[in-house]
Backbone as CSV, one residue per row, in Angstrom:
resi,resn,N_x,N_y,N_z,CA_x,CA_y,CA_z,C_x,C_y,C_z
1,UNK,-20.970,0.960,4.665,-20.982,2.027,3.665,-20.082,1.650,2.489
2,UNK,-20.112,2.116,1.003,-19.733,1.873,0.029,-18.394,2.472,-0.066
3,UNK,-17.906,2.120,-0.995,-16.532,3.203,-0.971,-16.698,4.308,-1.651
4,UNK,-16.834,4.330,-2.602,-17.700,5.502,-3.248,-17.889,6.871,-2.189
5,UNK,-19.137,6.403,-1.788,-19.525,7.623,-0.465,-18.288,7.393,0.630
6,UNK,-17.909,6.711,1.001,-16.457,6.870,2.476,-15.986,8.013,1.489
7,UNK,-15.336,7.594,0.344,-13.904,8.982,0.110,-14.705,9.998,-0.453
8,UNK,-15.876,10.060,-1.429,-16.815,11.160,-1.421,-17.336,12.020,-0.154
9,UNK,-17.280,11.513,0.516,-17.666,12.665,1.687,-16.626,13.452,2.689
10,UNK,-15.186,12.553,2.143,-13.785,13.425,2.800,-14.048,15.122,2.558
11,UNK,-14.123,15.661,2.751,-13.368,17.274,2.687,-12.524,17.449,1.915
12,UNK,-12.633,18.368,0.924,-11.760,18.346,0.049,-10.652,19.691,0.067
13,UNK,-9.387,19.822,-0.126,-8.718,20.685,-0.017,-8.134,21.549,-0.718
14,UNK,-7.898,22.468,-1.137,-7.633,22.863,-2.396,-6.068,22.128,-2.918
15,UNK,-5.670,21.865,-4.034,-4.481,21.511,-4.451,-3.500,21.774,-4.544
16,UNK,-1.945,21.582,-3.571,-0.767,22.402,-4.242,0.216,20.830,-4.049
17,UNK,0.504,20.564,-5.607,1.774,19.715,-5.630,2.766,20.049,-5.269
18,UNK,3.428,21.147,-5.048,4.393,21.289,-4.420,4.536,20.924,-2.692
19,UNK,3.432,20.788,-2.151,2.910,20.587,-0.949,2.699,19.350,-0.541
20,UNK,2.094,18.586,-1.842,1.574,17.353,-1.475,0.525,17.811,-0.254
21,UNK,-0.516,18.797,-1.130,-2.000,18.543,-0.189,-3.199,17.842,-0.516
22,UNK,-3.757,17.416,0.721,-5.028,16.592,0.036,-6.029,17.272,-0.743
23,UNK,-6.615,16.137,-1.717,-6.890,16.915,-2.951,-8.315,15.347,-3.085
24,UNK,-9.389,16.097,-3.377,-10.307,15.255,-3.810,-11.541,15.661,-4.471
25,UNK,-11.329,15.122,-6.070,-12.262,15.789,-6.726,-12.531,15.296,-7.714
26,UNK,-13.084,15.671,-9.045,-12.823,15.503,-10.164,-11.469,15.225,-11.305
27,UNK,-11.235,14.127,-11.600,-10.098,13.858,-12.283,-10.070,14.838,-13.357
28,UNK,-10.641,14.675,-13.813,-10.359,15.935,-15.084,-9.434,17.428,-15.060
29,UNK,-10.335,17.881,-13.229,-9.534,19.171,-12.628,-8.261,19.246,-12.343
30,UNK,-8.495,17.678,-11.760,-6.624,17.491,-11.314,-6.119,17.613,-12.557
31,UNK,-6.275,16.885,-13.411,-5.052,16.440,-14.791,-4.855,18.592,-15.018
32,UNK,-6.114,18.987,-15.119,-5.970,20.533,-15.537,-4.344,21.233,-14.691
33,UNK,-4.567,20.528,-13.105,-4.030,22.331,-12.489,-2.853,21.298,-12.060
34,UNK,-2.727,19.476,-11.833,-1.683,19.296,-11.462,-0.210,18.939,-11.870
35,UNK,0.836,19.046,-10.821,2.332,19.145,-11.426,3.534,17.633,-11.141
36,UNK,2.565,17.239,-10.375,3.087,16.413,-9.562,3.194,14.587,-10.183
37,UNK,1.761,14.193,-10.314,1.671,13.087,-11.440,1.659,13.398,-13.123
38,UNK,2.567,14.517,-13.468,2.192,14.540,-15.286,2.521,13.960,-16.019
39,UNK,3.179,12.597,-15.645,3.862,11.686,-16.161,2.852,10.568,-16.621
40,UNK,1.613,10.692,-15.689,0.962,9.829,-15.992,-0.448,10.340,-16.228
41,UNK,-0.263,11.545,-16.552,-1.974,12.589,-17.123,-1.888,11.520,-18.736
42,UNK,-1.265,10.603,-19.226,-1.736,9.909,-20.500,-2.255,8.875,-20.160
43,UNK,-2.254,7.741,-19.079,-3.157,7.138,-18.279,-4.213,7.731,-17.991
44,UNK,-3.667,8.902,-16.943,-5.616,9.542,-16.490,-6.159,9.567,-17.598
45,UNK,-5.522,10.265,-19.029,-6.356,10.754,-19.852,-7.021,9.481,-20.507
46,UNK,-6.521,8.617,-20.689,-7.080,7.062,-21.387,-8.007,7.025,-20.395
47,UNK,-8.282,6.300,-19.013,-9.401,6.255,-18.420,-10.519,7.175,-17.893
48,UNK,-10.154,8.495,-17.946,-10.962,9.125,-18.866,-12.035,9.443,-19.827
49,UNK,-11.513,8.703,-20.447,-11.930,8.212,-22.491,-12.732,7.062,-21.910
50,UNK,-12.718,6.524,-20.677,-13.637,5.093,-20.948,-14.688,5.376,-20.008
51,UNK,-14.127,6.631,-18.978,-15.636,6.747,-18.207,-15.097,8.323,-17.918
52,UNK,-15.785,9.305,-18.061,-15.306,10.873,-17.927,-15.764,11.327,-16.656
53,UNK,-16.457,10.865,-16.069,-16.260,11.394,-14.189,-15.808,10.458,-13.125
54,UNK,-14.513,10.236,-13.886,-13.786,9.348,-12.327,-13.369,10.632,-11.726
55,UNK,-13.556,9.990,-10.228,-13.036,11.173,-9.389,-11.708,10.519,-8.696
56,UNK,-10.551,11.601,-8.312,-9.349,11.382,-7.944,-9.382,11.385,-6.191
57,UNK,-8.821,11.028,-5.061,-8.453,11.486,-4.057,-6.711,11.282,-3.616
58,UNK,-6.116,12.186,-3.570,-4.583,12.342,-3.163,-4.422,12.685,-2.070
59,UNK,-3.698,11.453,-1.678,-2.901,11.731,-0.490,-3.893,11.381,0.932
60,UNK,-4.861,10.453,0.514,-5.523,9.587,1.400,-4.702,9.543,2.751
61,UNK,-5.265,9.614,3.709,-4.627,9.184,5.023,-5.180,7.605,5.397
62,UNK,-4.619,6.370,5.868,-5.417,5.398,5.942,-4.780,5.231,7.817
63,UNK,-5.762,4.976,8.671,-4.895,4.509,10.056,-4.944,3.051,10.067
64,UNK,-3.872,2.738,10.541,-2.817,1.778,10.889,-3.937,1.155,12.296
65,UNK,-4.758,-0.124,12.622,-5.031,-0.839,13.068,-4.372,-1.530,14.290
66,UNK,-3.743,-1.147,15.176,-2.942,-2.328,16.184,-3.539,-2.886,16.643
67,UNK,-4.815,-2.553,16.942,-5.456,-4.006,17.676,-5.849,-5.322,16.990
68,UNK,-5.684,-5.303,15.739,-6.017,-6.433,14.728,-4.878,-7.521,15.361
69,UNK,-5.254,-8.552,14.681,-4.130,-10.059,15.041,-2.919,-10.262,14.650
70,UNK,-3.370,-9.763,12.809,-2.216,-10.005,12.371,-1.024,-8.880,12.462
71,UNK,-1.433,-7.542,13.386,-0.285,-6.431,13.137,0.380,-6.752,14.806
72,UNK,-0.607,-7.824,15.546,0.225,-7.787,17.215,1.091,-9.360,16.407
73,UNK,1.106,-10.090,15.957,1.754,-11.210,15.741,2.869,-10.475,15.046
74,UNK,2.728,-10.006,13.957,4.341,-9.535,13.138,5.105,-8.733,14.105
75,UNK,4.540,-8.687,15.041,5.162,-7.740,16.226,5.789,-6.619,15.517
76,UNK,5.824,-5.544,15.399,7.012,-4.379,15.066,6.572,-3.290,15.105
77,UNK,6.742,-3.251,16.634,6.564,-2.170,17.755,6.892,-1.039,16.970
78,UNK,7.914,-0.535,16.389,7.567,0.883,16.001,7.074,1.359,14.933
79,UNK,5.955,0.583,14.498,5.218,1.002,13.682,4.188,1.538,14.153
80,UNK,3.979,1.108,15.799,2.763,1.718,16.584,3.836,3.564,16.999
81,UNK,4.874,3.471,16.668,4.928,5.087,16.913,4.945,6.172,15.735
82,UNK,4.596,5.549,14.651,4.773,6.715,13.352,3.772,7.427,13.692
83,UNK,3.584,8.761,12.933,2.758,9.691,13.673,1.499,9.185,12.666
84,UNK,0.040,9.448,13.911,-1.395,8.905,12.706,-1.468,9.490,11.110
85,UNK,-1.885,8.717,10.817,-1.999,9.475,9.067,-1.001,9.159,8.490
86,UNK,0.044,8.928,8.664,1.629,8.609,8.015,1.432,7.712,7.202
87,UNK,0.501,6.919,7.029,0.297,6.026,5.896,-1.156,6.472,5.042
88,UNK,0.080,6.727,3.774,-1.406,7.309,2.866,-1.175,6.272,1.430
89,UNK,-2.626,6.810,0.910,-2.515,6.461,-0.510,-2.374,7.122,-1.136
90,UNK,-0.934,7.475,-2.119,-0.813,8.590,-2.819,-2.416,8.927,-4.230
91,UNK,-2.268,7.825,-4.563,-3.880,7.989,-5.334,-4.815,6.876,-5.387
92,UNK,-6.044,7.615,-5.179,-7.124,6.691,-5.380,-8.762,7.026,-6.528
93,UNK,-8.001,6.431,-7.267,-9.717,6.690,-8.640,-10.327,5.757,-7.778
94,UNK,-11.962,6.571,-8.044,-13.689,6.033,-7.450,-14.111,6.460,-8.341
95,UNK,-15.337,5.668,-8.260,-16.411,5.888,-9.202,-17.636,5.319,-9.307
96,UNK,-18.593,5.746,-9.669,-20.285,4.658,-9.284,-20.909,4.701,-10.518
97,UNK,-21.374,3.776,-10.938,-22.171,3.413,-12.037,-23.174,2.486,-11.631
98,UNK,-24.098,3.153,-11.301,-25.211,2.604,-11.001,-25.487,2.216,-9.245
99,UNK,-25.150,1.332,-9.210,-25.347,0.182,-7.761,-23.907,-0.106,-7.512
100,UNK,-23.187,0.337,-8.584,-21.822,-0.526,-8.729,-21.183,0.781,-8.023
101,UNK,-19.866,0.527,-6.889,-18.878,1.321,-6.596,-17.563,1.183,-6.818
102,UNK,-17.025,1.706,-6.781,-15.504,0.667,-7.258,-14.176,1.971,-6.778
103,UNK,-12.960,1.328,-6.682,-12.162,2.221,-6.041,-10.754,1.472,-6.583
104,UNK,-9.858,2.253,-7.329,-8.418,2.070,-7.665,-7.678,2.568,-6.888
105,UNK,-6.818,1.999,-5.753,-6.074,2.486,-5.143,-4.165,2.109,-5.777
106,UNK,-3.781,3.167,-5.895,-2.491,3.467,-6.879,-1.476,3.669,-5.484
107,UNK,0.095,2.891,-5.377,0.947,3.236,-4.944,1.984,3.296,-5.484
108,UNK,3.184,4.146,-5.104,3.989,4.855,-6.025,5.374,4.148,-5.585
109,UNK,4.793,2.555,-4.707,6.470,2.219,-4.071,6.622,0.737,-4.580
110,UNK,5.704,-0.314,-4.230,6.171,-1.509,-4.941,4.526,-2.405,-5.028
111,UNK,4.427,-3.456,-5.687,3.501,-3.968,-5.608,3.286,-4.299,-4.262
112,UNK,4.214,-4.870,-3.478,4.361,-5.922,-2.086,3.690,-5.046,-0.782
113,UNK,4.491,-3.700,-1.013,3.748,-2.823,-0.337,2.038,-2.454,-0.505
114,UNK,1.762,-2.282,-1.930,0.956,-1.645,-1.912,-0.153,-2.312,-1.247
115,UNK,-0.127,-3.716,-1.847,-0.692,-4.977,-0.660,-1.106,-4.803,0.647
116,UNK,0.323,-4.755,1.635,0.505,-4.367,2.181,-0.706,-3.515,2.828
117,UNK,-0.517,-2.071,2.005,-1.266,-0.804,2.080,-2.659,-1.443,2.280
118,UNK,-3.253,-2.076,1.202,-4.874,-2.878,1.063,-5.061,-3.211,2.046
119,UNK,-4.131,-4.381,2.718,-4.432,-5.186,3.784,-4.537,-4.395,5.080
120,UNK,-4.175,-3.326,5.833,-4.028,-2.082,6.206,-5.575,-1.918,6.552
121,UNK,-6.441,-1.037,5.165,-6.957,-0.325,4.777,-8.495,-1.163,4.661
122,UNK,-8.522,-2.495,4.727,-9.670,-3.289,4.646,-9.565,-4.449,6.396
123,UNK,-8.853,-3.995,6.445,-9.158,-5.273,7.829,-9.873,-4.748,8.934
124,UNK,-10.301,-6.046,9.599,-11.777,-5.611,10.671,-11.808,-4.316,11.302
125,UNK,-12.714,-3.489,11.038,-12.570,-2.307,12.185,-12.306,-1.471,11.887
126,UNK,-12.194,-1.153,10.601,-11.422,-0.016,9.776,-12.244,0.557,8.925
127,UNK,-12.179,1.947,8.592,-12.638,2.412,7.600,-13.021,1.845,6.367
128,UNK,-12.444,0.836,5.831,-12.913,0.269,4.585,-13.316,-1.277,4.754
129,UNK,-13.322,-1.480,5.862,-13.511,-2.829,6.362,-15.082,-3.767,5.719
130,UNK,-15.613,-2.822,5.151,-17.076,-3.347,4.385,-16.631,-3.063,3.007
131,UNK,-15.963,-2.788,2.563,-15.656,-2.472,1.136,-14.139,-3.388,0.410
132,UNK,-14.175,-4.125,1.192,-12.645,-4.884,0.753,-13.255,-5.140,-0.961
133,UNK,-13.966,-5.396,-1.055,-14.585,-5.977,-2.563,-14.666,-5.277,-3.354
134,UNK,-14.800,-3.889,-3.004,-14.804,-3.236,-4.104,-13.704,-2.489,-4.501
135,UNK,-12.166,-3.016,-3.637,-11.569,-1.992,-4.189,-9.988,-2.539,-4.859
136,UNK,-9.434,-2.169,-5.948,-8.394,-3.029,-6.172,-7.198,-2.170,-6.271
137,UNK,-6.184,-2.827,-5.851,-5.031,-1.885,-5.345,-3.600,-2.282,-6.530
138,UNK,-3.313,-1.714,-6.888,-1.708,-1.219,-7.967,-0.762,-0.558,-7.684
139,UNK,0.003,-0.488,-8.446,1.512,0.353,-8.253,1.506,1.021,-10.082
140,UNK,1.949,2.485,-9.018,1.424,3.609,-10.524,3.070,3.748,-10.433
141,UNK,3.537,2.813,-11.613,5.090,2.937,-11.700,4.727,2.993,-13.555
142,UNK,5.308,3.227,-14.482,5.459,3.176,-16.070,5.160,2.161,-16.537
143,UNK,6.046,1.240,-15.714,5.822,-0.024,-16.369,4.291,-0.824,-16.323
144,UNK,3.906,0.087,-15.141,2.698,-0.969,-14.621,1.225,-0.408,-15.367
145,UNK,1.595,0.830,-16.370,0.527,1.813,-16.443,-0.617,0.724,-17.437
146,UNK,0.244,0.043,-17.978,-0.622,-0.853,-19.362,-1.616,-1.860,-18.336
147,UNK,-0.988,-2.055,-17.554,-1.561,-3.272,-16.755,-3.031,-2.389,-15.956
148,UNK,-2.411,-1.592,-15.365,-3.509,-0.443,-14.562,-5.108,0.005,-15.543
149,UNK,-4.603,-0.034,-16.429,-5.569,-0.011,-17.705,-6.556,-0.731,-17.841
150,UNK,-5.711,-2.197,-18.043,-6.465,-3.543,-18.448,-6.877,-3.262,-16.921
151,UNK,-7.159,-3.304,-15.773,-7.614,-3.840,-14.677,-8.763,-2.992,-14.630
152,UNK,-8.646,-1.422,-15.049,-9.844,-0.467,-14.530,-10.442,-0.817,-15.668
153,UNK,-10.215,-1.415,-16.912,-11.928,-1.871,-17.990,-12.103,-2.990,-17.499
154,UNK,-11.763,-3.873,-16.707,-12.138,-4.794,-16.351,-13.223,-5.098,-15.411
155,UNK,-12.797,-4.006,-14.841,-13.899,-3.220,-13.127,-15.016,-2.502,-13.895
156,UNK,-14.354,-2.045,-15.095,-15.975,-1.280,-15.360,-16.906,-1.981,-16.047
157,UNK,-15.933,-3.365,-16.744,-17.217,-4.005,-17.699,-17.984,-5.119,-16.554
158,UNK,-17.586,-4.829,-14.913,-18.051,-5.918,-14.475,-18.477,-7.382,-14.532
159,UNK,-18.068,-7.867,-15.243,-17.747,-9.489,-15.409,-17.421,-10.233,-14.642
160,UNK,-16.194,-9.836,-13.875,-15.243,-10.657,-13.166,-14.799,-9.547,-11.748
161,UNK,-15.017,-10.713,-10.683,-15.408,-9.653,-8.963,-13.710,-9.114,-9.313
162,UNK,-13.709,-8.237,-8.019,-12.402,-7.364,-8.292,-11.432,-8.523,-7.639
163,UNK,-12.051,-9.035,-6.527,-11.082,-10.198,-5.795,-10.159,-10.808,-6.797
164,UNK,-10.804,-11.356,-8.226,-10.668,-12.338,-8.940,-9.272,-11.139,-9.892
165,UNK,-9.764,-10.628,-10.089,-8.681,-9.231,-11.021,-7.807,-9.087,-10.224
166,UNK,-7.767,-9.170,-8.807,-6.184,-8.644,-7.602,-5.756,-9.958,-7.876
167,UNK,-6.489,-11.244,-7.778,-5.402,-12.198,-8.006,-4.796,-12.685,-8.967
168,UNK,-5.425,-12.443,-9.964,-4.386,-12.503,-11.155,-3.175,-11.908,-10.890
169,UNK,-3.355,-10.586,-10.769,-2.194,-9.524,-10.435,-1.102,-10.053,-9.547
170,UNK,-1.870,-10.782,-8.765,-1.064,-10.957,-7.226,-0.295,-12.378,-7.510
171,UNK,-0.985,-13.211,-8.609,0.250,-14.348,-9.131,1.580,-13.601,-10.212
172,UNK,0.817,-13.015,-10.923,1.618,-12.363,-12.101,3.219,-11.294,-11.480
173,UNK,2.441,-10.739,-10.460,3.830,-9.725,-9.634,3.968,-10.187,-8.463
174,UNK,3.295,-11.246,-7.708,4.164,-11.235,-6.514,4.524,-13.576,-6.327
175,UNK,4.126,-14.089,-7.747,4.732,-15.579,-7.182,3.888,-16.198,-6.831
176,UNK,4.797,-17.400,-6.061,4.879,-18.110,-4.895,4.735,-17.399,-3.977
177,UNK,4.273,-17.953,-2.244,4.861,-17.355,-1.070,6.047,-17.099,-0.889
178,UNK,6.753,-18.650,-1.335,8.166,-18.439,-0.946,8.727,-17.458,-1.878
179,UNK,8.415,-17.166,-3.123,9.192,-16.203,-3.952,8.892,-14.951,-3.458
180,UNK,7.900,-14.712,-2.760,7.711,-13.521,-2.198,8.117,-12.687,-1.078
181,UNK,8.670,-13.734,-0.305,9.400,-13.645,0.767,10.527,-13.636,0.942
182,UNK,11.555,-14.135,-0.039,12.518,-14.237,-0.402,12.977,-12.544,-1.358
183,UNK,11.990,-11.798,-1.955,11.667,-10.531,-2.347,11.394,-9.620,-1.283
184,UNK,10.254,-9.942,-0.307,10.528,-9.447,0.949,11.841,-8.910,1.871
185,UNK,12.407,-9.837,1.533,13.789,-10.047,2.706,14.485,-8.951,1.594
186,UNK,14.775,-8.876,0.672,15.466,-8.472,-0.122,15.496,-6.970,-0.153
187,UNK,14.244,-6.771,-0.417,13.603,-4.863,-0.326,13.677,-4.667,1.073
188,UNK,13.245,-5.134,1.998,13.702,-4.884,3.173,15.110,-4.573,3.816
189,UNK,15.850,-5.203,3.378,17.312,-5.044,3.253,17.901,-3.610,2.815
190,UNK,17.037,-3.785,1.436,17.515,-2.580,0.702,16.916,-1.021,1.090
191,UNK,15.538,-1.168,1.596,15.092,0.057,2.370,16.032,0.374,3.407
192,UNK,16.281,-0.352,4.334,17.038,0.091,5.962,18.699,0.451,5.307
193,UNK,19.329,-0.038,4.262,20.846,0.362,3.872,20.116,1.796,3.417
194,UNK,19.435,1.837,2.839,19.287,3.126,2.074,19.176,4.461,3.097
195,UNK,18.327,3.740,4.452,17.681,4.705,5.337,19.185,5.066,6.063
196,UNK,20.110,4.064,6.173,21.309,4.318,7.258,22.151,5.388,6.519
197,UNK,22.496,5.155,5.486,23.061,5.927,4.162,22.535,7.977,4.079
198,UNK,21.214,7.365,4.198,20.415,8.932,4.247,20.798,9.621,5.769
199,UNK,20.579,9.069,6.642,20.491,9.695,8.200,21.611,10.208,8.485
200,UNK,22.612,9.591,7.926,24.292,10.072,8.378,24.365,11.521,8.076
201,UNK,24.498,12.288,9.301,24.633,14.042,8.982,23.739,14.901,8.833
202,UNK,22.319,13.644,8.788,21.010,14.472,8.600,20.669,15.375,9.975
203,UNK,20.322,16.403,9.709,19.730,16.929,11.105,18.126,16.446,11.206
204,UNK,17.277,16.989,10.618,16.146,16.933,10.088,15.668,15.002,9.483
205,UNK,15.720,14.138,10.557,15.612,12.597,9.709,14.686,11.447,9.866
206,UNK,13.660,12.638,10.616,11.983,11.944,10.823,11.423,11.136,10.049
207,UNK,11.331,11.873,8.815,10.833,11.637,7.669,11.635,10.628,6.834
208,UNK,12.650,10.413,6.886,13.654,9.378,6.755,13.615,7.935,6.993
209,UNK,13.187,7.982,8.563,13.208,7.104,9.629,12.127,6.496,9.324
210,UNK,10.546,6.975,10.077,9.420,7.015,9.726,9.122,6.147,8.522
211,UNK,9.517,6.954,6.989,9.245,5.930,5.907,10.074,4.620,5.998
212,UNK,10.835,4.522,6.282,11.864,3.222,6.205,11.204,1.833,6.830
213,UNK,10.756,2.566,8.425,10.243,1.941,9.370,8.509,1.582,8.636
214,UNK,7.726,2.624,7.986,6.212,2.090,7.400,6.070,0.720,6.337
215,UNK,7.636,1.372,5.406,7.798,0.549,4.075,7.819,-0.887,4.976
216,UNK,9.062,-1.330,5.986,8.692,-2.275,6.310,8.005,-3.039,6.931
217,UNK,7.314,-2.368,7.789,5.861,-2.660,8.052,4.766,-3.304,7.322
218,UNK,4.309,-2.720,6.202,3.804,-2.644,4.906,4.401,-4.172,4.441
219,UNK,5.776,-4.658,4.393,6.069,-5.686,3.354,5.675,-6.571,4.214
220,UNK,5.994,-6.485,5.842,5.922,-7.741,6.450,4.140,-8.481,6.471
221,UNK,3.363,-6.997,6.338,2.318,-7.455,6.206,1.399,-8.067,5.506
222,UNK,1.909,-7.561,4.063,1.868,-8.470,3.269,1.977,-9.671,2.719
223,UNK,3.167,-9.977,3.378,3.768,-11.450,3.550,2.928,-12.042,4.502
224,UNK,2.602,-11.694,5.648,1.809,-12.259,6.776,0.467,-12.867,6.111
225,UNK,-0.129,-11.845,5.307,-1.331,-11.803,5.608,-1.914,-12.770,3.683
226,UNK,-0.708,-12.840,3.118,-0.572,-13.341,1.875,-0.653,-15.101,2.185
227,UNK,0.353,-15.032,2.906,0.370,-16.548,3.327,-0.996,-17.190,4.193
228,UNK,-1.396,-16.355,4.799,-2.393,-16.893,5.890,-3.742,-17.161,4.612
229,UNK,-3.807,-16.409,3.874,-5.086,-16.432,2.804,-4.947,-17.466,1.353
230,UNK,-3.969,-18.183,1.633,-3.556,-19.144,0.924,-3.972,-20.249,1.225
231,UNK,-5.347,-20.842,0.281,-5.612,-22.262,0.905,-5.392,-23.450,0.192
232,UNK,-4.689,-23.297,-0.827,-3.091,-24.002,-1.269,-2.495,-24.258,0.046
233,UNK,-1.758,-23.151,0.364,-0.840,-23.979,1.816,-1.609,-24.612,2.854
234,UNK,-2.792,-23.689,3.152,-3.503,-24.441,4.005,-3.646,-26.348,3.870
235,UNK,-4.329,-26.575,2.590,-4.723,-27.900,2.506,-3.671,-28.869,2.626
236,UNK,-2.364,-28.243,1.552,-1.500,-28.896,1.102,-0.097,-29.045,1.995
237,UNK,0.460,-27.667,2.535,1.080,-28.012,3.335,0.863,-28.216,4.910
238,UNK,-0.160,-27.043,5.036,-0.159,-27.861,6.446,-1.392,-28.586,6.980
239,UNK,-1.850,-29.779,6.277,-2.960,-30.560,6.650,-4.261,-29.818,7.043
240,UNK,-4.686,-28.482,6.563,-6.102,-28.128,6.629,-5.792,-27.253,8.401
241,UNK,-4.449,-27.778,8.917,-4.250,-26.943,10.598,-4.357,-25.723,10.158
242,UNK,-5.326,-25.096,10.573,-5.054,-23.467,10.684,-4.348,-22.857,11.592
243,UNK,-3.546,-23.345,12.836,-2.977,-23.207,13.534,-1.573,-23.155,13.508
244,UNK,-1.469,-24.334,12.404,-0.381,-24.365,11.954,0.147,-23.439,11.261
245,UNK,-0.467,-23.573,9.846,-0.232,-22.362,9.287,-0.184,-20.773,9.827
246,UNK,-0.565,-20.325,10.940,-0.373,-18.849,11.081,0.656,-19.196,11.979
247,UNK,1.937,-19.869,12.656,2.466,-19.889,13.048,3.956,-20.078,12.101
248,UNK,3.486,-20.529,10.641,4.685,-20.740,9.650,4.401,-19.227,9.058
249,UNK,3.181,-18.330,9.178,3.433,-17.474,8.423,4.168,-16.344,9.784
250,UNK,3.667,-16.607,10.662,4.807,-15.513,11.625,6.064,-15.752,11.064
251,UNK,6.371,-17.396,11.326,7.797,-17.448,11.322,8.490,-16.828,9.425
252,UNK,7.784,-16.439,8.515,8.458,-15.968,7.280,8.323,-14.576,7.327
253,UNK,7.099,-13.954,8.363,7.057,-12.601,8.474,8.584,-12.066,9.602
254,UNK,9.178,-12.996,10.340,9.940,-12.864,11.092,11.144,-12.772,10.011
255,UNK,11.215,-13.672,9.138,12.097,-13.207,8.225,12.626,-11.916,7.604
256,UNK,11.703,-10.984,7.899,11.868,-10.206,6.965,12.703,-9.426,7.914
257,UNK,14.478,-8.534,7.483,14.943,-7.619,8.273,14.355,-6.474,8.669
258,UNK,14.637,-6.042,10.109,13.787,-4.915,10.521,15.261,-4.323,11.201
259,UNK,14.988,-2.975,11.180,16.047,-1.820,12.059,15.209,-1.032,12.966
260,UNK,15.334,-1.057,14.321,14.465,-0.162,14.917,14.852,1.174,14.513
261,UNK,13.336,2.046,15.406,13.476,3.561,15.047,14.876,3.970,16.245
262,UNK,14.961,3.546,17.459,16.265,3.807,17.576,17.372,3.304,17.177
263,UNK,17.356,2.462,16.844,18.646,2.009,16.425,19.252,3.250,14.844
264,UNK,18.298,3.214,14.337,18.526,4.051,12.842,18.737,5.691,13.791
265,UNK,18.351,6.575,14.395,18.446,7.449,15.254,19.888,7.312,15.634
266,UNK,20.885,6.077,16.265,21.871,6.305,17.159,22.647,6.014,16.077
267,UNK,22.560,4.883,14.704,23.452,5.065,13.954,23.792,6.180,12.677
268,UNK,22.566,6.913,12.813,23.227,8.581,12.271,24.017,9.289,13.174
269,UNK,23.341,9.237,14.212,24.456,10.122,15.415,25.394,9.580,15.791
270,UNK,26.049,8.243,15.844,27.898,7.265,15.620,27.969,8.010,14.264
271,UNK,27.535,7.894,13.250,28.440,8.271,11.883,28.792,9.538,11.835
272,UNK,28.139,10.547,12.324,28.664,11.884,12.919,29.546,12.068,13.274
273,UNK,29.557,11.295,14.454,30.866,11.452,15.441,32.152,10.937,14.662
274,UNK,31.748,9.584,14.184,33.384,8.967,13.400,34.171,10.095,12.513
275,UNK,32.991,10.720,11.504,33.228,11.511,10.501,34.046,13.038,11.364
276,UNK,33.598,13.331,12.555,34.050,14.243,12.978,35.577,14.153,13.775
């Protein structure tokens, strides 16, 4: 099935930004009643102007795959306990012109992730698992809005497959492997200080935990699944072994720092106690 019809036939809910409820409809309606993205209703409104019935879906639920290869190799067991649905796409423009389907999936956290998110959301067995082609994935940050632009006239003047448009993107913001991994390690770092920082005193720190634990999920997979689709490394570094190579990309996905969900759990409840 197309992508188009998959998120066209979701159920749609009525809208409250304050809620963050799912919402799937007409872009136009959203830009009307919502509070939540108005920062970037001058984007919607530009693409818009180039095709006037893109339709929006917020707050996508995508499920998380464990039986795939590459999510039992990165091993990180508690990503199999976040609750289902916990990984969404905050937005996704669709749209059909003709024969043609096409799907912008927008995340609101980093490029590496949003990857991540794609790789997720298209691998065997999955809901979008026939549609990897048609859909190209971004980060709806300010800076990125000019770029988000150039990519959706690019999709609409059909010229050039979307594959070919993510990789531009994907040299331009995410490198080398190694530069990417080395970025990896880095945001990873910086998610779990942030998460230990937040939990201290929290009563309420699910939601805390949970994201800390998805975000890195999300990067390692990216990294995993970045390197393995590289046939640069393939040829060049490791002699055409495919064997080889998914065993150098464990070992950089291993790189990346991880904090379990208990461990982040017992070190809010020690900082309690010290403080008390």
């Amino acid at each position: 099935m197309a992508v188009y019809k998959i998120i066209n036939e979701k159920d749609s809910g009525l809208f409250h930004a304050s809620t963050n409820h799912f919402y799937n409809g007409f872009l136009t309606e959203f830009v009307d009643n919502d509070s939540e993205y108005t920062e970037f209703h001058t984007l919607f409104n530009r693409l818009l102007a180039v095709k006037n019935d893109l339709r929006i879906c917020v707050d996508l639920p995508v499920k998380i795959n464990h039986k795939t290869i590459s999510n039992q190799i990165i091993r990180y067991k508690d990503s199999f306990k976040l609750p289902e649905g916990y990984l969404r796409v905050p937005v996704m423009l669709y749209w059909q012109d003709g024969e043609q389907e096409r799907a912008l999936a927008l995340l609101t956290s980093t490029y590496i992730e949003a990857k991540g998110c794609y790789y997720c959301m298209t691998e065997p067995d999955t809901e979008f698992s026939e549609c990897r082609n048609e859909i190209l994935t971004m980060c709806l940050k300010e800076k990125y809005t000019e770029d988000i632009f150039k990519a959706f006239n690019e999709m609409i003047e059909g010229k050039r497959a979307v594959g070919a448009i993510q990789r531009y993107y994907d040299h331009r913001y995410l490198g080398t492997v190694d530069e990417m991994k080395d970025e990896c390690v880095r945001l990873s770092n910086e998610i779990f200080e942030d998460a230990k920082n937040k939990v201290v005193g929290l009563e309420e720190r699910n939601d805390v935990i949970y994201n800390a634990i998805l975000r890195a999920f999300l990067i390692k997979k990216a990294l995993y699944v970045q390197y393995m689709m590289s046939k640069d490394l393939l040829t060049n570094r490791h002699e055409g072994d495919v064997k080889k190579q998914r065993q150098f990309a464990k070992a950089y996905a291993d790189e990346v720092p991880i904090v379990s969900l208990s461990a982040l759990w017992r070190y809010g409840n020690e900082e309690v106690r010290e403080a008390e």
